[in-house]
N, C-alpha and C positions, 0 to 999 in steps of 0.2 A: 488344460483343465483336468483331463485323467491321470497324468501325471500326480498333479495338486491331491485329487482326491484320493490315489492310488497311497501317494506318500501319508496322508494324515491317518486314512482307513490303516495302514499295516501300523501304525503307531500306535493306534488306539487299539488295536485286535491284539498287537503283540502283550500290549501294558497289560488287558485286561488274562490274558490267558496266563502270562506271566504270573499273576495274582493270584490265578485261580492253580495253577499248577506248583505252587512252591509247596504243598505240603504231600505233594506227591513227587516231587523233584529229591525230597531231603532222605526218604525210605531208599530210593534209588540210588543216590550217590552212596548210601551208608553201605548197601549191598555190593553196588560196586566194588570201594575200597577192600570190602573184606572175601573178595572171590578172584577169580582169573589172574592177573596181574597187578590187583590195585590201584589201576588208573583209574579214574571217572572220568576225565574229560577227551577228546581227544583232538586236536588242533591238526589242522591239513592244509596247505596250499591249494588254494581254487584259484579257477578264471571266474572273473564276472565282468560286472558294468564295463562297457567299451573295451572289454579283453585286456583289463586289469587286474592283477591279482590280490587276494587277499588272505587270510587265514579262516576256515570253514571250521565250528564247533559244533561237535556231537558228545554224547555219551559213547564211552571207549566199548566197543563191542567184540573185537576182535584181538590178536597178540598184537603186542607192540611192533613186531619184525615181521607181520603178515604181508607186508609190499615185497618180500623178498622169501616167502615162501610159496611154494604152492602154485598154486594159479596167478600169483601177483594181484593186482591191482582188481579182476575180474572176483567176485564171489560166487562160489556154487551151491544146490543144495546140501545140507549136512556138513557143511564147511567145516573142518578140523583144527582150522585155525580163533572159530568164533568161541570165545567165552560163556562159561554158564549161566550168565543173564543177559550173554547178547542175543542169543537166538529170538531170547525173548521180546526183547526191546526192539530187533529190527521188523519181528513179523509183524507188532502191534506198530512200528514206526514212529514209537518212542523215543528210539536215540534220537530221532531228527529235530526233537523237543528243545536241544540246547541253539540253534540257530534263530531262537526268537532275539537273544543277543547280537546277533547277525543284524537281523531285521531292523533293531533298535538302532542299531549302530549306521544305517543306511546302505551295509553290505550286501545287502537282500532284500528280499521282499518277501510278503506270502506268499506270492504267485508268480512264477516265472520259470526258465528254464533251467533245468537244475545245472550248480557248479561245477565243472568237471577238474579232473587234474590234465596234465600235458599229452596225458600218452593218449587217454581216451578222449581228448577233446581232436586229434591227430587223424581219429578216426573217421569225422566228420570231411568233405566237400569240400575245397575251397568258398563254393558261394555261402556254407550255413557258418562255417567256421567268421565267414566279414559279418553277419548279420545275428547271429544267435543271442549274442549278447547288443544286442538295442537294447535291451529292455534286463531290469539287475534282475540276476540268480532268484530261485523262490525255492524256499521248503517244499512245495507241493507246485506241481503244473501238469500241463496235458501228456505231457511222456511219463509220468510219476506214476498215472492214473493207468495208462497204457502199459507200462512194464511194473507193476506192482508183481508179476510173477517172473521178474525178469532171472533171478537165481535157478526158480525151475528148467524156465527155458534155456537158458546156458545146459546146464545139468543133462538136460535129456537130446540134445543136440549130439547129432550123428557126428561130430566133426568137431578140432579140439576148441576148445573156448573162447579162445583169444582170434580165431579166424573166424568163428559163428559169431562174436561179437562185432568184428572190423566188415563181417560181410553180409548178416541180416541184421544184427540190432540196430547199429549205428545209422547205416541209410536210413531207415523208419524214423528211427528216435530224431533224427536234423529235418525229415519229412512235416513232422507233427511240430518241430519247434519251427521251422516255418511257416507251418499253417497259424499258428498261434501268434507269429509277429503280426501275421494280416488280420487277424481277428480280434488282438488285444481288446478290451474294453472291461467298464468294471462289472459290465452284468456277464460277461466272460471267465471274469475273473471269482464272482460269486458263484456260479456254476460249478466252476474248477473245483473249489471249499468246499462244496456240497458233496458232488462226485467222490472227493478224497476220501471224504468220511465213509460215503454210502461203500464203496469196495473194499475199507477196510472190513466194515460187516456182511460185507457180502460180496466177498473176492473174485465169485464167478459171473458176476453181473456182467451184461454187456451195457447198462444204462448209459454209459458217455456216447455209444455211435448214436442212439437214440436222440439226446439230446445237443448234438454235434455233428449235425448228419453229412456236414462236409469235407469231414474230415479224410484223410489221405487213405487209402485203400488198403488193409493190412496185406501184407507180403508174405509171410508165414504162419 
């Protein structure tokens, strides 16, 4: 049954937001085209549902060749490689606006664990890596919420990126995505929606332990 109702609810939220976003979608894409590189969109290989892959759509926020510069794969604060309306789009979490076609498409959900590519999903456990994806990928979920400053924290980490990410993010991040396989439900999942919003306007909120008070123990 939450399945049932998980699936009709992301259909109807995506249709509706979809509608309500298209004359804010078209200022965006115009801006796009004529800044950074041009692209608007940007298509990626993810893992999802039962560690199947798919192609992930955002708004293009960074260089086209940014997997092969820099830091790879990991983004930091002030990033040199992001574009002059992506900085903007990712802090408001805008770009993540184009995976309502995801959703639509049955790729995703609104809520769920977010899609990784190979090298960071590598970084996971064997036990989170067989169970993460139970349940399909979401624009927003409890790690979303949890590492909303996740660029900072790479940034200011004593130790290079790619090792603070394989040795404190990563653990937490498979910690909370298995707390959330044991917890799914859809007043979990309204929660989640809520929470997303409420950090974006209020970044330094700790409101999720509050209302998730079981959650896994932060490490750093």
């Amino acid at each position: 049954m939450y399945l049932t109702i998980k699936r009709v609810f992301d259909i109807l939220i995506s249709t509706v937001v979809l509608l309500v976003l298209l004359p804010v979608f078209i200022p965006i894409m115009i801006g796009l085209k004529l800044t950074g590189e041009g692209e608007i969109f940007y298509l990626q290989q993810r893992i999802g549902f039962k560690n199947r892959y798919f192609n992930i759509i955002k708004f293009a926020t960074m260089l086209k060749n940014s997997p092969n510069i820099g830091a790879g794969l990991i983004t930091v604060r002030n990033d040199p490689r992001i574009t002059p309306m992506g900085g903007f789009l990712r802090k408001t979490k805008i770009n993540e606006l184009p995976q309502i076609f995801n959703v639509l498409r049955g790729d995703m959900s609104i809520v769920g664990p977010r899609p990784l590519v190979d090298k960071t999903f590598s970084a996971y456990s064997p036990e989170v890596q067989a169970r993460i994806y139970d349940s399909k990928p979401g624009i927003t979920g409890i790690g979303s919420i949890i590492f909303r400053d996740e660029e900072s924290l790479v940034s200011n980490a004593s130790i290079p990126p790619h090792e603070f990410y394989n040795s404190v993010i990563a653990p937490y991040k498979g910690a909370l995505e298995m707390w959330y396989q044991e917890q799914k439900s859809f007043m979990t999942d309204l929660k989640i929606i809520v929470l997303t919003a409420w950090v974006i306007l209020f970044p330094k909120s700790n409101l999720v332990y509050q209302w998730f008070s079981t959650l896994p123990a932060r490490n750093f």
